[in-house]
Each structure stands twice: as C-alpha cells, then as structure tokens.
TIFIGU-558076 format. One line per 5 residues: number of its first residue (from 1); their letters; for each residue x, z, y of N, C-alpha, C, O. Coordinates in steps of 0.001 Angstrom, whole numbers, plus 524288, in hexadecimal, padded with zeros to 5 digits. Atoms other than C-alpha are relative to their C-alpha. Example, Ala and Ser with C-alpha at 12.3 -4.5 7.8 and 13.67 -1.06 7.14 Angstrom:
BEGIN
1	as	8037A:80000:7FB5A:8300C:81E78:7EE6C:80384:80000:804B0:80790:80299:8049D | 7FCCC:7FFC4:7FB5A:83566:81BE4:7FBDC:7FCFE:802DA:80442:7FEFB:80383:80896
REM end
This chain:
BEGIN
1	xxxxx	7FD64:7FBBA:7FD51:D36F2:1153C:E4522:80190:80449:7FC2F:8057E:806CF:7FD54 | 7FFC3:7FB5E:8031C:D361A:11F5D:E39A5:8057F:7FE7D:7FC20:808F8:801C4:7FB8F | 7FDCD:80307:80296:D3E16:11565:E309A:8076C:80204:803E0:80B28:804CE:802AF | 7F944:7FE05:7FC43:D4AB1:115A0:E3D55:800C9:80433:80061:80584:804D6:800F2 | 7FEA4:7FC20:8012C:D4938:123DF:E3C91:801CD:802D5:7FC8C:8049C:806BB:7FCBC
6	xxxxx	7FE11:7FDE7:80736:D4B13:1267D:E2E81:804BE:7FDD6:7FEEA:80857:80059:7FCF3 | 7F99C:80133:7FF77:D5678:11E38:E2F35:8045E:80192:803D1:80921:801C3:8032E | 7FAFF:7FD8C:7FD6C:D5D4B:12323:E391A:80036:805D5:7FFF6:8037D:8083F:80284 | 7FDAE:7FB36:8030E:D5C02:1302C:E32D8:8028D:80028:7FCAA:805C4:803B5:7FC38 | 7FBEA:8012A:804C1:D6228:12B96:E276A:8047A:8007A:80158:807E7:8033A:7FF63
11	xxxxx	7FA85:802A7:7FEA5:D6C56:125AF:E2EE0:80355:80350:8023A:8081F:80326:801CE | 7FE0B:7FB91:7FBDA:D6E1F:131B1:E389A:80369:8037C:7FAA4:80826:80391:7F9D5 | 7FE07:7FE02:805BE:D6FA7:1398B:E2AC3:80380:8011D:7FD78:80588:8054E:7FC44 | 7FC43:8019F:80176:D7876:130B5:E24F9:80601:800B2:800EE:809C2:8022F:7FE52 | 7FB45:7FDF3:7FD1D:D81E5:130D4:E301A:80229:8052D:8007B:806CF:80662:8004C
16	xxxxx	7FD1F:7F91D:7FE3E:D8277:14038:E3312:801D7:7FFB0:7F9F7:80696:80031:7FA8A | 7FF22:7FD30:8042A:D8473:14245:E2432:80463:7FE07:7FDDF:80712:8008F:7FAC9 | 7FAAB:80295:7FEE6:D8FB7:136FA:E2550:804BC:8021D:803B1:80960:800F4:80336 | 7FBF6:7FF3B:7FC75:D95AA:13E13:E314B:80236:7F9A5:80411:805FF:7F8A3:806DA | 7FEE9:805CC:7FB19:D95C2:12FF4:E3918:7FC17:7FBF0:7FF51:7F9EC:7FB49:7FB14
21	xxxxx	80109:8039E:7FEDA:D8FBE:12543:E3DF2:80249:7F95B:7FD5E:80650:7F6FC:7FE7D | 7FCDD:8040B:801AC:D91AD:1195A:E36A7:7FDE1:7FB53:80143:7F940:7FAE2:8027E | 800AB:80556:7FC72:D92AE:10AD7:E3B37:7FD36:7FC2B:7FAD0:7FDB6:7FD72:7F635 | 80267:801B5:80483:D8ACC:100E8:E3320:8043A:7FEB6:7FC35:802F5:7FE45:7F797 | 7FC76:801FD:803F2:D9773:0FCF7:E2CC0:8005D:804A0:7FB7D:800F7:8042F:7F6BD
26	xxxxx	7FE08:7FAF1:803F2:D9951:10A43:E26D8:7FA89:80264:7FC39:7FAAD:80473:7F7E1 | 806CD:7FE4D:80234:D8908:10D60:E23D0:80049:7FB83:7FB3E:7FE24:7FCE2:7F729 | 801E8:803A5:8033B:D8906:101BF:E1BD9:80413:80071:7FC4E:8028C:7FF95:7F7D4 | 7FD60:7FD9E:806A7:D94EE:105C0:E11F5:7FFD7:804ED:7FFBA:802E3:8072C:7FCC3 | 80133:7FBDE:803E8:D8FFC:1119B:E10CC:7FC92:7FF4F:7FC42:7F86F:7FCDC:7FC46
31	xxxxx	804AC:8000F:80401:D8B14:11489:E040C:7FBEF:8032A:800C6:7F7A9:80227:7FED0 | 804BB:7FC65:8009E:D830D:11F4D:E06FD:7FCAD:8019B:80623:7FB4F:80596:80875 | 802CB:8006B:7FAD0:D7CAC:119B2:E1334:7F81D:801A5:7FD58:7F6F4:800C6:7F8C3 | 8032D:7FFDA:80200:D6E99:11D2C:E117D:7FC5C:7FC1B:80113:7F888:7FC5F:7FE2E | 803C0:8032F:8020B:D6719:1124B:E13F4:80354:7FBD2:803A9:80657:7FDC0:806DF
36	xxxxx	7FDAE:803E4:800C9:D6C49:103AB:E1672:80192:7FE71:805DC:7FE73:7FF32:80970 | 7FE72:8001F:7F97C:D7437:0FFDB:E23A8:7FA92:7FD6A:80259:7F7C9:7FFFE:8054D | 804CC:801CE:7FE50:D6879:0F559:E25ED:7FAF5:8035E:801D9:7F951:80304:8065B | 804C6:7FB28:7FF04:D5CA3:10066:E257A:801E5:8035B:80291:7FEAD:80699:80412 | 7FFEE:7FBDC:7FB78:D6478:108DF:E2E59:80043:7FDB3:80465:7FF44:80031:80862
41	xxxxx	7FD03:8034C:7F9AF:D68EC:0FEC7:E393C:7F908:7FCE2:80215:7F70D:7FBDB:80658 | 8055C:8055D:7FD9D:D5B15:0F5D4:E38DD:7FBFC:803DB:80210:7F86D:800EF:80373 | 8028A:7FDF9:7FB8A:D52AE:101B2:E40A1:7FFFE:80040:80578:7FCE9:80057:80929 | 7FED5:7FDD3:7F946:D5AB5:1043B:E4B68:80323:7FA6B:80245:804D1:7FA9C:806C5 | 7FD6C:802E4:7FE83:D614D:0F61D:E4B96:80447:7FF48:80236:804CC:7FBA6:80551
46	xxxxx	7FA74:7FF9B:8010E:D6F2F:0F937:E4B8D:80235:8058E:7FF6D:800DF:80983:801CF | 7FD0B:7FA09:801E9:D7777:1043C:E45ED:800CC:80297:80672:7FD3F:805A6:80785 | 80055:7FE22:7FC3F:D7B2F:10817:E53A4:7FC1F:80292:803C7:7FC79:806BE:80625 | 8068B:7FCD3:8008E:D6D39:10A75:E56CB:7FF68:80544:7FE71:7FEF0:80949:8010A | 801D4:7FD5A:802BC:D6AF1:11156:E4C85:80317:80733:7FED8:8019B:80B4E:7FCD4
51	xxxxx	7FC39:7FC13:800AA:D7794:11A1B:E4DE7:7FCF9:803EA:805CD:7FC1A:808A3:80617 | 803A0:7FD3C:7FB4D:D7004:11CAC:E5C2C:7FD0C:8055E:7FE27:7FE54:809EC:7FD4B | 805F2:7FE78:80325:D62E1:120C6:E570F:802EA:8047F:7FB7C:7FF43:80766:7FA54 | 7FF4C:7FBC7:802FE:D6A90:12B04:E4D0C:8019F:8030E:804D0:7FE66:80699:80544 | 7FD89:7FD80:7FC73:D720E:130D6:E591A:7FBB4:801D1:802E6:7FBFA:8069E:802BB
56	xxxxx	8041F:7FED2:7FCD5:D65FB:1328D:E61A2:7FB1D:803D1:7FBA9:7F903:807D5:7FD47 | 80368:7FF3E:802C2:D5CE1:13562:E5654:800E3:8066A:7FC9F:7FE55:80A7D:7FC91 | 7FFBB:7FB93:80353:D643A:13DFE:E4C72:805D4:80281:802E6:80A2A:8023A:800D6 | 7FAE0:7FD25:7FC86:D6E75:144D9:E5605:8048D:8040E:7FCD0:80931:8043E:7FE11 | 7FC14:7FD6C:8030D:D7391:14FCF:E49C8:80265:7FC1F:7FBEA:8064E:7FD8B:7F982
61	xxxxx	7FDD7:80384:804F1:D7619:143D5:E3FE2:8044F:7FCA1:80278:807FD:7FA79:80040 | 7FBC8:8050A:7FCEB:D7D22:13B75:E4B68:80572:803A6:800F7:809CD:8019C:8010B | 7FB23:7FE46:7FF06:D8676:14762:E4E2D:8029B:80012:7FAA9:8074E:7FF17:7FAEF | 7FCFA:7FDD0:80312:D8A9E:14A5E:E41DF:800AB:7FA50:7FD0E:8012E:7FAB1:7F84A | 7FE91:804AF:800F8:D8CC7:13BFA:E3F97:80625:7FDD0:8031E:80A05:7FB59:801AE
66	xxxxx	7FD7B:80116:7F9C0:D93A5:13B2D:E4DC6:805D4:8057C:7FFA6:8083F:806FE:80386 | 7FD5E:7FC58:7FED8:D9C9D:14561:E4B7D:80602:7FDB0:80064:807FA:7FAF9:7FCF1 | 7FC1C:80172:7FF1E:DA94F:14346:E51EE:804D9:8040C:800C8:80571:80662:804F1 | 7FD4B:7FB38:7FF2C:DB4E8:14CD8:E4E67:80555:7FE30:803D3:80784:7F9E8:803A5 | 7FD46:8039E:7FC07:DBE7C:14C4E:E59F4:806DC:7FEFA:7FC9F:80929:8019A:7F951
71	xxxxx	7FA76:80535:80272:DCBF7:1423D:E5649:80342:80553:7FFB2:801B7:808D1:8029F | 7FE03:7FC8E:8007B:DD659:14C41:E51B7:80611:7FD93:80389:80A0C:80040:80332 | 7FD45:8017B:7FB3A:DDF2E:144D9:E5C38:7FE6E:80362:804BB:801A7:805EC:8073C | 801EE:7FD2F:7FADC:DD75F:14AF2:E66FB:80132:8057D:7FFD8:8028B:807D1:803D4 | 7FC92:7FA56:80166:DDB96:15842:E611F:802C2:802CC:800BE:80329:80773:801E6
76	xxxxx	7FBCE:7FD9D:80074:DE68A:15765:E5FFC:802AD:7FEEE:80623:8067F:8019C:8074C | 7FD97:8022D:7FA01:DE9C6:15094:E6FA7:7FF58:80463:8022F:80315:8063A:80497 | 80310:7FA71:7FD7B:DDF97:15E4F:E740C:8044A:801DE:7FF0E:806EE:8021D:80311 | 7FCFA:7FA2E:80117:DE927:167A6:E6E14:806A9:7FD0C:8007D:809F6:7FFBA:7FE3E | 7FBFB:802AE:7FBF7:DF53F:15EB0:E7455:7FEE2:800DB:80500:80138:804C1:80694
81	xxxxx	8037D:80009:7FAB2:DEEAA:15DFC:E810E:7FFB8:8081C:800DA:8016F:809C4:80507 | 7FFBA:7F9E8:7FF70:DED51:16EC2:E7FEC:8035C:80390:7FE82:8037A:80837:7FFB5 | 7FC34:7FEE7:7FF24:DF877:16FF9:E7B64:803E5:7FF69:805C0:80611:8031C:807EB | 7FD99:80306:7FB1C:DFEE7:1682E:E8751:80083:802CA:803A5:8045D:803E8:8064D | 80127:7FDA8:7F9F8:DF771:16F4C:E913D:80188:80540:80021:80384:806DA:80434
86	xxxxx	7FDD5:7FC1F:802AB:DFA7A:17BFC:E8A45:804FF:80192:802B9:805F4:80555:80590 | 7F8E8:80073:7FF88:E09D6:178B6:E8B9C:800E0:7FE87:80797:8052F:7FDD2:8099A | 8004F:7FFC4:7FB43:E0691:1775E:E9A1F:80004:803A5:803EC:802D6:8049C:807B2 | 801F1:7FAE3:7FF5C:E0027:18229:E9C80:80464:80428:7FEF2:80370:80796:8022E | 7FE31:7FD31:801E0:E09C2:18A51:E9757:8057B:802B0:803BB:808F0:7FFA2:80517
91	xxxxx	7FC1A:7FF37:7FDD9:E1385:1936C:E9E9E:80437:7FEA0:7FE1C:80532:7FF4A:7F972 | 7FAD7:8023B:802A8:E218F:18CB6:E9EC8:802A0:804D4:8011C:8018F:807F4:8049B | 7FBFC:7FB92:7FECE:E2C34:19643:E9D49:803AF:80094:802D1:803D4:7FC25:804AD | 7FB78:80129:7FD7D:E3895:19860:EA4FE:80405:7FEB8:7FD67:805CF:801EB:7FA4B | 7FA1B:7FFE5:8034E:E4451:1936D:E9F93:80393:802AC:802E6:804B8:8024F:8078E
96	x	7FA13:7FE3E:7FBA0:E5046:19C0B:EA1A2:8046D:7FD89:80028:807EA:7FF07:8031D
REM end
C-alpha cells in the first residue's frame, strides 16, 4: 500500500509539472518520465486506474494537469452571438 502511494505521488507530480495527463504511449517516450511505464501501471493494474486514484487522491496535481483553456472558436461564435443580439436590440431609425 505505501509502495502505490509513493508512486502515484510521483506520478500526480509528474503530470501537474507536465500540465497534462499522458496516455501510456506518450509516458513511455518521455525521457524524463520518472520512473519506468511498468512500475507505474503494475500497482493499480492499468494506467486508467491509476489516472483514477491521482484524481481522487491528489485533487491540486490532477487540476493543474486537467487544465482546459476554452477553444478560441467558442470566443469568437460568444462575441458573434452578442454581437447579433446587440444589432437586434438596437433602435432602428426612420428613413426619410
């Protein structure tokens, strides 16, 4: 039990100080993973697990892993969309 804890502090760690969550494809070419995909995955018996168990466990390492800045599409539709309603809203004039 002490052993799956120490590793998934590492791992919690790792990730916040990466800024993401990474899939075993990506843990395993990193070079500066800190300890070997095998010894992190064989406690919790699968990465997905183990991505759990950081989320529940270490909650400030999972956000700042998790951080999702919003699509700069959605932005820009908002300030379309308030423009729109804007141009709606707006007294029409009389034509003479």
């Amino acid at each position: 039990m002490a052993v799956r804890k120490a590793v998934l502090k590492q791992l919690a760690d790792y990730f916040a100080k990466k800024g993401q969550m990474m899939s075993p494809v990506e843990y395993k070419a990193a070079d500066d993973a800190p300890i070997r995909f095998i010894v992190a995955k064989r406690p919790f018996g699968s990465w997905a697990r183990m991505q759990q168990m950081i989320e529940v466990n270490f909650p400030a390492q999972w956000e700042k892993a998790n951080k999702v800045a919003p699509a700069p599409k959605v932005a820009a539709v908002d300030a379309m969309k308030k423009a729109a309603a804007k141009a709606k809203t707006a007294p029409k004039q009389a034509a003479k």
